[in-house]
N, CA, C and O of each residue as an XYZ file, in Angstrom:
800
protein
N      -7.746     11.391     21.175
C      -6.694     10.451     21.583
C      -6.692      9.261     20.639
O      -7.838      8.815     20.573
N      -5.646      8.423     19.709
C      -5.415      7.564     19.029
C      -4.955      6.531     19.608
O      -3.791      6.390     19.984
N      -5.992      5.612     19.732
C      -6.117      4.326     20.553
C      -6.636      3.276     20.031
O      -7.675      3.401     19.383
N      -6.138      2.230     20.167
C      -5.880      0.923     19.641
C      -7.052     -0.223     20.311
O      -7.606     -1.149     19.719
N      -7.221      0.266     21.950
C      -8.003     -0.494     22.913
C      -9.288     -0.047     22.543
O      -9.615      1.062     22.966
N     -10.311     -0.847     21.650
C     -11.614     -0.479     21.854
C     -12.148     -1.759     22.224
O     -11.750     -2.921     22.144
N     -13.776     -0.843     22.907
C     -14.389     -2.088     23.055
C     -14.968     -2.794     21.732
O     -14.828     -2.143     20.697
N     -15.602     -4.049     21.635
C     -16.392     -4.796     20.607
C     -17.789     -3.571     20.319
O     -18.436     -3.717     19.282
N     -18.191     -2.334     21.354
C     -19.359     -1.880     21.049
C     -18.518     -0.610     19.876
O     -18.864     -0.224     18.760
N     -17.149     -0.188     20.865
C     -16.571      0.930     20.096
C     -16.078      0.551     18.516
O     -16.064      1.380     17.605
N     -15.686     -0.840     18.379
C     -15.147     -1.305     16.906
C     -16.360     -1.487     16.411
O     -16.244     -1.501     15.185
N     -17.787     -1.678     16.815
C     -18.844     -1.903     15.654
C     -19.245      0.142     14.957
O     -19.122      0.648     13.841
N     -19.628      0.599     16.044
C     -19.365      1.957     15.586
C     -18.389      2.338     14.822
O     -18.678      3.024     13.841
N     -17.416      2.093     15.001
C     -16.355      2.841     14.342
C     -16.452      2.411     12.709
O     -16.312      3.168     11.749
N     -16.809      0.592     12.686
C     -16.924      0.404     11.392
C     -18.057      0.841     10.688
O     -18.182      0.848      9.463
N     -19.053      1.285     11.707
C     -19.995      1.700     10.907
C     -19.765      3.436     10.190
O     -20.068      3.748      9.038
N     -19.309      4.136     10.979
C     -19.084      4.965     10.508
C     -18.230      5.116      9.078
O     -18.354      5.969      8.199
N     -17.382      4.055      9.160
C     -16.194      4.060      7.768
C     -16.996      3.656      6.945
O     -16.636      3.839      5.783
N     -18.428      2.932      7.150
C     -19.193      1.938      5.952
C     -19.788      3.689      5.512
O     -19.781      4.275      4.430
N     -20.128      3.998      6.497
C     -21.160      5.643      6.077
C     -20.468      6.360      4.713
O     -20.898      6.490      3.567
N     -18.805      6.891      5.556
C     -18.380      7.132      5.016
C     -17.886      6.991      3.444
O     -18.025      7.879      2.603
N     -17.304      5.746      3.225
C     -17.043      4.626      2.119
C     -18.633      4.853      1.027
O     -18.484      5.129     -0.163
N     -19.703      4.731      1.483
C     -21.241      5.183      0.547
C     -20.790      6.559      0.199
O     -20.559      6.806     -0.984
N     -20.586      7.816      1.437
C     -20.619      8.920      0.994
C     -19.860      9.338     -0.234
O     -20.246      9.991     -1.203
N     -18.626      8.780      0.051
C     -17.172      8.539     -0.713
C     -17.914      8.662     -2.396
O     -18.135      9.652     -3.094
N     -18.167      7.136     -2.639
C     -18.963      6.321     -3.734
C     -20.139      7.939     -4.188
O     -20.011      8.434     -5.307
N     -21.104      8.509     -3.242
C     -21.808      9.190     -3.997
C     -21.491     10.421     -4.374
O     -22.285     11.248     -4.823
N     -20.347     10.566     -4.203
C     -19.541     12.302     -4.000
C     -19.015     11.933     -6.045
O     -19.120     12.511     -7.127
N     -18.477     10.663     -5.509
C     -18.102     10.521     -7.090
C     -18.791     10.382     -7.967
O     -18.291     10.563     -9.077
N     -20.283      9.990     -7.879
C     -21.333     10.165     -8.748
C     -21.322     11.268     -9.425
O     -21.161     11.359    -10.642
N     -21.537     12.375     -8.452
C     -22.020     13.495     -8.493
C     -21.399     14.400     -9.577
O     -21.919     15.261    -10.287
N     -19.932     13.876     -9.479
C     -18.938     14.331    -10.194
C     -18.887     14.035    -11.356
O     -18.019     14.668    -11.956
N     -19.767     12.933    -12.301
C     -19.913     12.444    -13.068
C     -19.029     10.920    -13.116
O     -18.751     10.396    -14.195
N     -18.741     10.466    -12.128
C     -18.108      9.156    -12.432
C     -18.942      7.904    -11.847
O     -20.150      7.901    -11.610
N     -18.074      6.890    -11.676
C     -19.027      5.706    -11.108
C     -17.758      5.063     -9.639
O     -16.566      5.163     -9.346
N     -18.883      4.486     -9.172
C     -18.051      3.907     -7.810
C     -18.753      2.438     -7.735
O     -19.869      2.138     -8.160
N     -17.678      1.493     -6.996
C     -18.144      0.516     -6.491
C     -17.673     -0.132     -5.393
O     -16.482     -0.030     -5.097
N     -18.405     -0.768     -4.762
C     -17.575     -1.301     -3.608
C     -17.189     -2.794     -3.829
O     -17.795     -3.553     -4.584
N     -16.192     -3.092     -3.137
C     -15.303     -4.089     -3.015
C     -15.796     -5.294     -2.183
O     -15.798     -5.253     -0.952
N     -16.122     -6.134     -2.735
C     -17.002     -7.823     -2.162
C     -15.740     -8.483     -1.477
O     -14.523     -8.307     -1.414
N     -16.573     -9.218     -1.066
C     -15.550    -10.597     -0.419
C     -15.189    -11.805     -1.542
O     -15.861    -11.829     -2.573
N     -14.385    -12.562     -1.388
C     -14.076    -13.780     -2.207
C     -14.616    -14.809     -2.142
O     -14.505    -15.397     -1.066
N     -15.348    -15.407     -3.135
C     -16.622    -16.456     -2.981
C     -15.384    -17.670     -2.474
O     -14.271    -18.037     -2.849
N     -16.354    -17.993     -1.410
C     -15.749    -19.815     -0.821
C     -15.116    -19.194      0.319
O     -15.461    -19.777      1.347
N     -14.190    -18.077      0.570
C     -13.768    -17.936      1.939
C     -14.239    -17.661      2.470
O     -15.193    -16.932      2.198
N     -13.933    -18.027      3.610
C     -14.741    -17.596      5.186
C     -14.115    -16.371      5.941
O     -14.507    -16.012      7.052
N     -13.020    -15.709      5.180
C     -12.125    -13.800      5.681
C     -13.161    -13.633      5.226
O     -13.525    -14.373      4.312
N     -14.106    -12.474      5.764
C     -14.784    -11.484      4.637
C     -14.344    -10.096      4.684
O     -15.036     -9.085      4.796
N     -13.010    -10.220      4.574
C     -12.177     -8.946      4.150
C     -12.048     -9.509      2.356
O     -11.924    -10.596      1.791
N     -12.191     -7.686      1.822
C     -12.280     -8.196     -0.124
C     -10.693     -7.908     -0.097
O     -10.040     -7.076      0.533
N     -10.279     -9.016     -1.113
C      -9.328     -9.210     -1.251
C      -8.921     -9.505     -3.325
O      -9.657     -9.896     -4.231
N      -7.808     -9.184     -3.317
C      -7.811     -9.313     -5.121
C      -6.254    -10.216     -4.813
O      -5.478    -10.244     -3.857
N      -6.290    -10.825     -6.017
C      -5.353    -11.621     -6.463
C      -3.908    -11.525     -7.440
O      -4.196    -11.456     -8.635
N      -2.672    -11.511     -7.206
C      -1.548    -11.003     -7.694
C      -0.412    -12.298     -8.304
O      -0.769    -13.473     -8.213
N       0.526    -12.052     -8.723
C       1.432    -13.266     -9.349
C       2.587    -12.995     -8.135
O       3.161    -11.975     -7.754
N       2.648    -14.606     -7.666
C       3.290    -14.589     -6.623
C       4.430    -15.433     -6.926
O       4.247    -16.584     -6.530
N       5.827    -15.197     -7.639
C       6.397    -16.447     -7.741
C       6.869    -17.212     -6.433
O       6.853    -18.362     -6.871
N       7.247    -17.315     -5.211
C       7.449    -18.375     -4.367
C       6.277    -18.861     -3.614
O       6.371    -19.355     -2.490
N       4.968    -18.684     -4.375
C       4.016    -19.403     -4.058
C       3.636    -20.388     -4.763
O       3.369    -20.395     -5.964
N       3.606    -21.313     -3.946
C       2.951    -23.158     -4.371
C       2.303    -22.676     -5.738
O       3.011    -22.709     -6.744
N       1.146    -22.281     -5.814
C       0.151    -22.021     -6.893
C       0.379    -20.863     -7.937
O      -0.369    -20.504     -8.846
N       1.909    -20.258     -7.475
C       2.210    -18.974     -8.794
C       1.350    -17.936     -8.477
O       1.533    -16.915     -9.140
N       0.271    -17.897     -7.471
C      -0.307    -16.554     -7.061
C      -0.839    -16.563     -5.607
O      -0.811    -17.556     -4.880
N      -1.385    -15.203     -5.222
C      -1.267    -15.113     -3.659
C      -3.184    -14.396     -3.674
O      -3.917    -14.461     -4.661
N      -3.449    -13.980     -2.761
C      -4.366    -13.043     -2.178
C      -3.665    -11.682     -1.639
O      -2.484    -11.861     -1.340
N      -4.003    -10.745     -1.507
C      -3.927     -9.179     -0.903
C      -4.884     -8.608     -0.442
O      -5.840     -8.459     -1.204
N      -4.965     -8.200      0.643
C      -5.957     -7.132      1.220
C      -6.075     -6.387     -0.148
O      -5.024     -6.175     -0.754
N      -7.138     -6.014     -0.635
C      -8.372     -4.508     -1.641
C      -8.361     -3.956     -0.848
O      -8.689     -4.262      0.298
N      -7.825     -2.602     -1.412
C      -8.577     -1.492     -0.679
C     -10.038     -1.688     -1.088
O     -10.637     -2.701     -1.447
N     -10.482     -0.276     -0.911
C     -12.396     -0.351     -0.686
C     -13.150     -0.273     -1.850
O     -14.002     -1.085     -2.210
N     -12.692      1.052     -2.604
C     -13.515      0.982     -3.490
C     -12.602      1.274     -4.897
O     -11.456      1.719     -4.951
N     -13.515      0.865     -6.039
C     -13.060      0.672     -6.910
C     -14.287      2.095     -7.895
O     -15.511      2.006     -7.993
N     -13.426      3.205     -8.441
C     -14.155      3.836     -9.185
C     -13.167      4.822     -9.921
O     -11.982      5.128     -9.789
N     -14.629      5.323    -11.102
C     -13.793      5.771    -12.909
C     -14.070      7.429    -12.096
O     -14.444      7.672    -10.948
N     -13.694      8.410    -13.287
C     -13.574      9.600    -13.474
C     -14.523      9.930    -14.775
O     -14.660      9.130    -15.700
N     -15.108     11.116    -14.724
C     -15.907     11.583    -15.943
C     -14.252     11.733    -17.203
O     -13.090     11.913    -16.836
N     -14.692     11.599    -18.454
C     -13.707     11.998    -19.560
C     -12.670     10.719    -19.705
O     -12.059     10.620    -20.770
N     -12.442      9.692    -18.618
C     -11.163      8.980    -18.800
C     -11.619      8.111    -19.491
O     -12.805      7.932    -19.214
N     -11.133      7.246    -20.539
C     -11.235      6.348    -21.367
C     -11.847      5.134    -20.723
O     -11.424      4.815    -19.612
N     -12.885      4.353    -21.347
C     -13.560      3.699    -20.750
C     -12.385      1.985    -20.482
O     -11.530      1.407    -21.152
N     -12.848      1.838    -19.527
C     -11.643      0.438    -18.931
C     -10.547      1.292    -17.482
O      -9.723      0.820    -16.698
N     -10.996      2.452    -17.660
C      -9.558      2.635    -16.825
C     -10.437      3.382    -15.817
O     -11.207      4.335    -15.938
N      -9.955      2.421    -14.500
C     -10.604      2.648    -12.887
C      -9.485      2.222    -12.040
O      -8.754      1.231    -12.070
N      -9.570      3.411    -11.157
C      -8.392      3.417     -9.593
C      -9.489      2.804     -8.559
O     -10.673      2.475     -8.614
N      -8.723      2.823     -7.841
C      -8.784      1.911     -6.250
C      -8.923      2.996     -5.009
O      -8.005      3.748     -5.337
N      -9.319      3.417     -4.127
C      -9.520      3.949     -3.310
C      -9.821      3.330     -1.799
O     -10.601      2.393     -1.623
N      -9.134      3.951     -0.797
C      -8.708      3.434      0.343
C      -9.198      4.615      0.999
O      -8.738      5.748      0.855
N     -10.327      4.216      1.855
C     -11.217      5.291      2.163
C     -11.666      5.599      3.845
O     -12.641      5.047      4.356
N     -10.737      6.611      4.616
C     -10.764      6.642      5.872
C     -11.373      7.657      6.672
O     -11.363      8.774      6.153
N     -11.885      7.564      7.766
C     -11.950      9.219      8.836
C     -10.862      9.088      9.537
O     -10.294      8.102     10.007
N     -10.572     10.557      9.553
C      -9.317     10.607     10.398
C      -9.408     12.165     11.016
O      -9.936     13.199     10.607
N      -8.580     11.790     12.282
C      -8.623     12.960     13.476
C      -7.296     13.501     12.638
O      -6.288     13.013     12.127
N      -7.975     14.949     12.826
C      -6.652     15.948     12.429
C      -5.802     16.140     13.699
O      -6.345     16.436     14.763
N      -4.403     15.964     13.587
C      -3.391     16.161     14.789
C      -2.417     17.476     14.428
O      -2.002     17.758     13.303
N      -2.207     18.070     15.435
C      -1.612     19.219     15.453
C      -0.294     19.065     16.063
O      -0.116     18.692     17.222
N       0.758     19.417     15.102
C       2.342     19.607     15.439
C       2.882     21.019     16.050
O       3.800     21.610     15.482
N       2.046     21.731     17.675
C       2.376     22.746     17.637
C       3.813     23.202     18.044
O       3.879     24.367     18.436
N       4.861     22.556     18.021
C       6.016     23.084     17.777
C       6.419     23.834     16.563
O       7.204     24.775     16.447
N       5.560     23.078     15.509
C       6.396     23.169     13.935
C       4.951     23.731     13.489
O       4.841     23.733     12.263
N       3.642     24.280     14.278
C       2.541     25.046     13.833
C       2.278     24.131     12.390
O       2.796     24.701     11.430
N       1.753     23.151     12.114
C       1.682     21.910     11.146
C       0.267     21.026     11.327
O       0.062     20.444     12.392
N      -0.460     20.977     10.495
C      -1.710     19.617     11.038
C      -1.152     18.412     10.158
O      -0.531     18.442      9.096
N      -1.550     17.404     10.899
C      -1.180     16.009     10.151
C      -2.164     14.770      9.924
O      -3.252     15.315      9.737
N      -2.338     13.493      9.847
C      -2.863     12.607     10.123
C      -2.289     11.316     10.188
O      -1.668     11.074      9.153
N      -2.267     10.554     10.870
C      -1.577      9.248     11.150
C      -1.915      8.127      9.846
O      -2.874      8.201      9.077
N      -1.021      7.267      9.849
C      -1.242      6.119      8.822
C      -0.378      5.052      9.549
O       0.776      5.207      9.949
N      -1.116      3.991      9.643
C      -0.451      3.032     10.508
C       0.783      2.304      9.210
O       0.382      2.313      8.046
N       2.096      1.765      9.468
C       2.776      1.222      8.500
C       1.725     -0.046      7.881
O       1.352     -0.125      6.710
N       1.417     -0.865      8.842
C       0.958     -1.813      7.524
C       0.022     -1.759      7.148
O      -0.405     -2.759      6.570
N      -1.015     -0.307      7.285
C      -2.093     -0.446      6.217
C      -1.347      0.580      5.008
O      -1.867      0.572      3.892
N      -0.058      1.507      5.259
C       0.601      2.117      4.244
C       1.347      0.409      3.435
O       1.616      0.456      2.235
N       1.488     -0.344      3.871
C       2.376     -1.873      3.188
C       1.057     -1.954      2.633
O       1.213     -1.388      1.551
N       0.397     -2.146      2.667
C      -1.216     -3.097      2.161
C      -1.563     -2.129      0.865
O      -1.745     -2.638     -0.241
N      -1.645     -0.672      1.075
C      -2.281     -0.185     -0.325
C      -0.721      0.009     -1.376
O      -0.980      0.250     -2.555
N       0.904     -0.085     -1.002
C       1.587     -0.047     -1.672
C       1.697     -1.103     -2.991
O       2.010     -0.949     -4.172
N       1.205     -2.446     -2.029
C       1.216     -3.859     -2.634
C       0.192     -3.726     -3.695
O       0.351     -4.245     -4.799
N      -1.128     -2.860     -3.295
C      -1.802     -3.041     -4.316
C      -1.874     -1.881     -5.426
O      -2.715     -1.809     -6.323
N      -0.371     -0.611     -5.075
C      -0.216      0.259     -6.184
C       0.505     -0.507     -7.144
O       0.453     -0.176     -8.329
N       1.289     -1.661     -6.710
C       1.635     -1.853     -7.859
C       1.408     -2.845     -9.414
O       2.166     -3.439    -10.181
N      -0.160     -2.593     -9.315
C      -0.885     -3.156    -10.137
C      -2.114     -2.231     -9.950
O      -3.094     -2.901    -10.276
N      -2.375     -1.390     -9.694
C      -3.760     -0.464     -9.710
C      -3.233      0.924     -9.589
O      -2.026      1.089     -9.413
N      -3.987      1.856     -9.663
C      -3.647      3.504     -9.512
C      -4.202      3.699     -7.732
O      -5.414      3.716     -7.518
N      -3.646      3.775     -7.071
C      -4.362      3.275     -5.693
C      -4.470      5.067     -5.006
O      -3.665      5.974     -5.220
N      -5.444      5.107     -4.354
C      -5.876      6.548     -3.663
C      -6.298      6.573     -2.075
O      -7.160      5.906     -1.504
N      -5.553      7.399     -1.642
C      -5.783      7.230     -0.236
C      -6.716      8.624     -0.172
O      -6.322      9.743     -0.498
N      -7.989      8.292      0.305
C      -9.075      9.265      0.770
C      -9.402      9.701      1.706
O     -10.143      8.852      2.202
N      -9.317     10.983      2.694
C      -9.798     10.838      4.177
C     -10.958     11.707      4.541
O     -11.365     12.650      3.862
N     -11.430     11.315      5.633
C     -12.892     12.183      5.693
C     -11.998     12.942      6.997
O     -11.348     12.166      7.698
N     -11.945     14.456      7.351
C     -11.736     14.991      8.340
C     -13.032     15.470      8.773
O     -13.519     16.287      7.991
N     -14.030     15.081     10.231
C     -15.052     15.468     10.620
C     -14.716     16.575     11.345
O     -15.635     17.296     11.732
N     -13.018     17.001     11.739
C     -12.790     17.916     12.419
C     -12.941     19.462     11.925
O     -13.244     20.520     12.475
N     -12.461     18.927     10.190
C     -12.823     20.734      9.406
C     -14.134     20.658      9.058
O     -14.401     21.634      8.356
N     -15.098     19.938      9.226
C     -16.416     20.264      8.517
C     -16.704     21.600      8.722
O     -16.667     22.067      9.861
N     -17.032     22.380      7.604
C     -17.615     23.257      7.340
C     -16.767     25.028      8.007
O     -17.248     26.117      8.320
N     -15.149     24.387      7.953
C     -14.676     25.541      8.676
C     -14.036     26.194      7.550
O     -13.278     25.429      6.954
N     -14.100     27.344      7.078
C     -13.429     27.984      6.256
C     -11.996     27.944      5.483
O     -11.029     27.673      6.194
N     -11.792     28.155      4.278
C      -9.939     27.476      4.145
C     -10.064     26.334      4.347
O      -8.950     25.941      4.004
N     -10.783     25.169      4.764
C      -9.978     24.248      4.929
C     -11.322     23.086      4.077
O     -12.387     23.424      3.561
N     -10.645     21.534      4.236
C     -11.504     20.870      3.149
C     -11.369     19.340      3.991
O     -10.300     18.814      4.301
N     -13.065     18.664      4.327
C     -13.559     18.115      5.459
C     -12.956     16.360      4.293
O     -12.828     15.270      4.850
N     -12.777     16.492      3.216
C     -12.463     15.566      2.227
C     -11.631     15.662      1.508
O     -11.907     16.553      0.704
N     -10.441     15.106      1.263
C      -9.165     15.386      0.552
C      -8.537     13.655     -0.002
O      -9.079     12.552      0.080
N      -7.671     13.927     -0.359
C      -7.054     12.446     -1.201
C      -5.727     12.769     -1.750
O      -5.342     13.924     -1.928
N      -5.017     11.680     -2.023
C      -3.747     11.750     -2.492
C      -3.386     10.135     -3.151
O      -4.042      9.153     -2.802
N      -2.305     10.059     -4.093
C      -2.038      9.316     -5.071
C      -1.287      8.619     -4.019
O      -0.501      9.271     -3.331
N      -1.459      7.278     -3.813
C       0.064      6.333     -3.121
C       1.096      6.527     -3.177
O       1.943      6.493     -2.285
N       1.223      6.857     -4.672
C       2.831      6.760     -5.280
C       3.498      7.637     -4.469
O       4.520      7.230     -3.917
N       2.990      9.162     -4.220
C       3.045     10.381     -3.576
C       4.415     10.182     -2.152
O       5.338     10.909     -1.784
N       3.777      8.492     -1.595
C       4.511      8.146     -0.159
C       5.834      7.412     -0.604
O       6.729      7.647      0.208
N       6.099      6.877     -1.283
C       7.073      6.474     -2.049
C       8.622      7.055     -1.711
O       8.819      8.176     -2.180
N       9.696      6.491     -1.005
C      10.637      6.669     -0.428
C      11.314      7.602     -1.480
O      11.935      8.472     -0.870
N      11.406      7.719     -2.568
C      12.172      8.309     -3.722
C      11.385      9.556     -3.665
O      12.129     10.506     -3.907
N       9.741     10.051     -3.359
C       9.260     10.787     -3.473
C       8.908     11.485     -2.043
O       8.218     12.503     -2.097
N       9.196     11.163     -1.173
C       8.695     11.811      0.115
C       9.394     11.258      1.265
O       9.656     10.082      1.518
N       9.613     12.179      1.828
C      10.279     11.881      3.198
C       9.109     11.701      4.308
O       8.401     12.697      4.461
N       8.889     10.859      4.898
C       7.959     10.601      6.159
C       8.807     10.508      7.047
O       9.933     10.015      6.979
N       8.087     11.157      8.225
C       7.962     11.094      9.585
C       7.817      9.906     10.278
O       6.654      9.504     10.255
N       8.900      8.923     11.130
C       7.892      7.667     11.464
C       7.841      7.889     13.040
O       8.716      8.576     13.568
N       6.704      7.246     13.884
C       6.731      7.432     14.927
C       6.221      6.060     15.602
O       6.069      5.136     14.803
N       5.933      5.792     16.953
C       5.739      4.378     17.741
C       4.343      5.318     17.881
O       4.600      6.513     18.028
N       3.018      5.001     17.861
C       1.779      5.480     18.397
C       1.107      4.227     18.967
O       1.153      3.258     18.210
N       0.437      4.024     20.251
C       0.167      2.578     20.501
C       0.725      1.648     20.573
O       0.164      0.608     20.918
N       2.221      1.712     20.227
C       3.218      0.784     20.299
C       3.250     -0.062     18.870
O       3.769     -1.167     18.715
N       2.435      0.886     17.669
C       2.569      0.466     16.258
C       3.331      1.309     15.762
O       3.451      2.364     16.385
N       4.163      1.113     14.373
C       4.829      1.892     13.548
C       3.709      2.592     12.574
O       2.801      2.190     11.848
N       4.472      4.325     13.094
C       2.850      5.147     12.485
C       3.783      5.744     11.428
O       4.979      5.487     11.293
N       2.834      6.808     10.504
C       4.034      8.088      9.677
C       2.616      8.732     10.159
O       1.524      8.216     10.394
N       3.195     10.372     10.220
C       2.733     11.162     10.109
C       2.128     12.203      8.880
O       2.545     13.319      8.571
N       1.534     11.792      8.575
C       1.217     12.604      6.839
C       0.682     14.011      6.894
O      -0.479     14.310      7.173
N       1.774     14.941      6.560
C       0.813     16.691      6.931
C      -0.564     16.547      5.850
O      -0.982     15.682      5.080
N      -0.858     17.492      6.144
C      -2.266     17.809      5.069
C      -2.177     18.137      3.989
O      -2.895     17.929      3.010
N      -0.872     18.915      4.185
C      -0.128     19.566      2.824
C      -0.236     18.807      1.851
O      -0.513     19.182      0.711
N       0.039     17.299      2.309
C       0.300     16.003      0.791
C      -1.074     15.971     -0.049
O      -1.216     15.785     -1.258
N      -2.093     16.217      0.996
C      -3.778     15.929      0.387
C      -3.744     17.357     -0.496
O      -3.129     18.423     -0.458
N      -4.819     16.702     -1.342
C      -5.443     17.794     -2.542
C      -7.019     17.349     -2.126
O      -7.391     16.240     -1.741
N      -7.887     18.664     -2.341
C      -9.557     18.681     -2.124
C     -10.043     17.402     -3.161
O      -9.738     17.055     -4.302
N     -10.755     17.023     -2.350
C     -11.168     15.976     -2.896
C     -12.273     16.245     -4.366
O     -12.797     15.315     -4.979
N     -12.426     17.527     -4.666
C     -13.289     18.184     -5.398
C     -12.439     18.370     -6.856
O     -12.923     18.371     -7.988
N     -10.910     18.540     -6.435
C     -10.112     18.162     -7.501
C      -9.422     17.311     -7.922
O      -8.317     17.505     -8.429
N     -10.178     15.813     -7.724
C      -9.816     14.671     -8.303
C      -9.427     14.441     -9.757
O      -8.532     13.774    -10.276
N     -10.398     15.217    -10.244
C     -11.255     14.941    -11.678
C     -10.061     15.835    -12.693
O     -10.039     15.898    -13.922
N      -9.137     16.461    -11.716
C      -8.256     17.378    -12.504
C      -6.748     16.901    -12.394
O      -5.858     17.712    -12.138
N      -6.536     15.777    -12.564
C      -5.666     15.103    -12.376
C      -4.808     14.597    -13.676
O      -5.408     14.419    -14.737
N      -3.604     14.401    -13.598
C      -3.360     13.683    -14.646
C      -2.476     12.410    -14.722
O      -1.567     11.988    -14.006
N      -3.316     11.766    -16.307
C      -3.627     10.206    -16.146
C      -2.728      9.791    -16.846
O      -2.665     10.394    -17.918
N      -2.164      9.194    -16.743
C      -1.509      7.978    -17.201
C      -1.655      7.407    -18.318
O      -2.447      6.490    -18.099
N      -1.337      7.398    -19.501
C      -1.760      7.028    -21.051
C      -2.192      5.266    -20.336
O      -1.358      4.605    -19.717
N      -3.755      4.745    -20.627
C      -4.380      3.550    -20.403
C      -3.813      2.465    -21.284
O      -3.259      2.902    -22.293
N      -3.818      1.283    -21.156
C      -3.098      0.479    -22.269
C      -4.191     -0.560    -22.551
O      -3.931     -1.514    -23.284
N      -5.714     -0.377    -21.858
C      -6.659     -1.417    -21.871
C      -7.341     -0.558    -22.659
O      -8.501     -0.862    -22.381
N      -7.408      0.430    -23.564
C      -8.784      0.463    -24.447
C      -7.981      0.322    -25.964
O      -6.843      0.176    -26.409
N      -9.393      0.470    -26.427
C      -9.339      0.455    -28.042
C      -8.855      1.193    -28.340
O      -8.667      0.644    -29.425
N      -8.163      2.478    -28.499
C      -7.984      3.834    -29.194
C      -6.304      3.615    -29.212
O      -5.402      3.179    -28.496
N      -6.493      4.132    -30.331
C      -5.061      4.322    -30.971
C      -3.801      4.964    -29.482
O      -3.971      5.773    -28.570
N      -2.928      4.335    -29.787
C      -1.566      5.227    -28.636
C      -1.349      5.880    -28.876
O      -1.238      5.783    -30.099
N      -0.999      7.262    -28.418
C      -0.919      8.719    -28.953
C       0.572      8.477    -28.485
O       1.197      9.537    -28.445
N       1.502      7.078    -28.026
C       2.480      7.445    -28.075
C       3.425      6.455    -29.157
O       3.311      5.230    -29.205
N       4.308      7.208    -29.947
C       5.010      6.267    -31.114
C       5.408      5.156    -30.864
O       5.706      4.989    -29.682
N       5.587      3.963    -31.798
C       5.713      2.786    -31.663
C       7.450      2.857    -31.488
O       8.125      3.691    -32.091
N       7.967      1.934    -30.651
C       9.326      2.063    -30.669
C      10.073      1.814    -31.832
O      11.298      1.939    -31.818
């Protein structure tokens, strides 16, 4: 059941589990040959949600704060300087048995929160399903590119769950999290090496 009402004992669990998770996340990508890191808080504030900084023009100071997603990590082979963002969740698999479909919920404004920060990072939404562990065909860790949700690129489902604005994301959108590493990148504009694309 997807519920909003927890107690203070059920929200310390729950975060602990996402902290579990979020390490596991970080050492899966080791393994793979890359690096992971996690995401700090901002020295002097008293939020200790990590947060990164953007150009804000109708702000007093020309820039703002944004919720970070979690973690910040590279890929084996990609040119050194160039690291995505990862937004790293457990989530209950839900079943559409009219339309025989599994899905997973995404609340709208944590889908607003990692959009804001695709558009200045390569941003990745990661989920841990504890429901497929270890069941055949199917994959207990999967991920997908932000851009992916993108009104021009995908039609979502929206629904009221808890009396929040949810989308429904099938599984279909996720790729195994095992094939991250087989992805393709984006010509980097932060290293040294020549542009393999012509000068205008």
């Amino acid at each position: 059941m997807y519920s909003t009402n927890r107690t203070s004992e059920q929200f310390f669990e729950a975060k602990a589990k996402g902290q579990k998770a979020e390490k596991t996340f970080m050492e899966m990508i080791a393994l793979m040959g890359g690096t992971a890191s996690s995401l700090g808080t901002v020295p002097t504030r008293t939020d200790p949600t990590p947060r990164f900084t953007r150009p804000h023009a109708s702000s007093e100071n020309g820039f703002c704060y944004s919720v970070s997603p979690d973690i910040l990590f590279t890929l084996p082979d990609q040119p050194k300087g160039f690291a995505s963002l990862a937004q790293v969740k457990i989530k209950k698999v839900q079943r559409e048995t009219s339309k025989n479909w599994l899905y997973v919920y995404l609340d709208e404004a944590e889908l607003h929160r990692m959009n804001i920060a695709s558009q200045f990072y390569d941003v990745f939404f990661v989920i841990y399903l504890p429901d497929l562990e270890g069941i055949d065909g199917f994959h207990s860790w999967m991920w997908l590119n932000i851009d992916q949700l993108k009104p021009e690129r995908a039609t979502l489902i929206k629904r009221r769950v808890c009396d929040k604005p949810t989308f429904l994301l099938p599984l279909d959108l996720f790729q195994p999290l095992s094939e991250i590493t087989k992805r393709t990148l984006n010509e980097p504009a932060n290293t040294n090496t020549a542009s393999a694309t012509p000068a205008a």
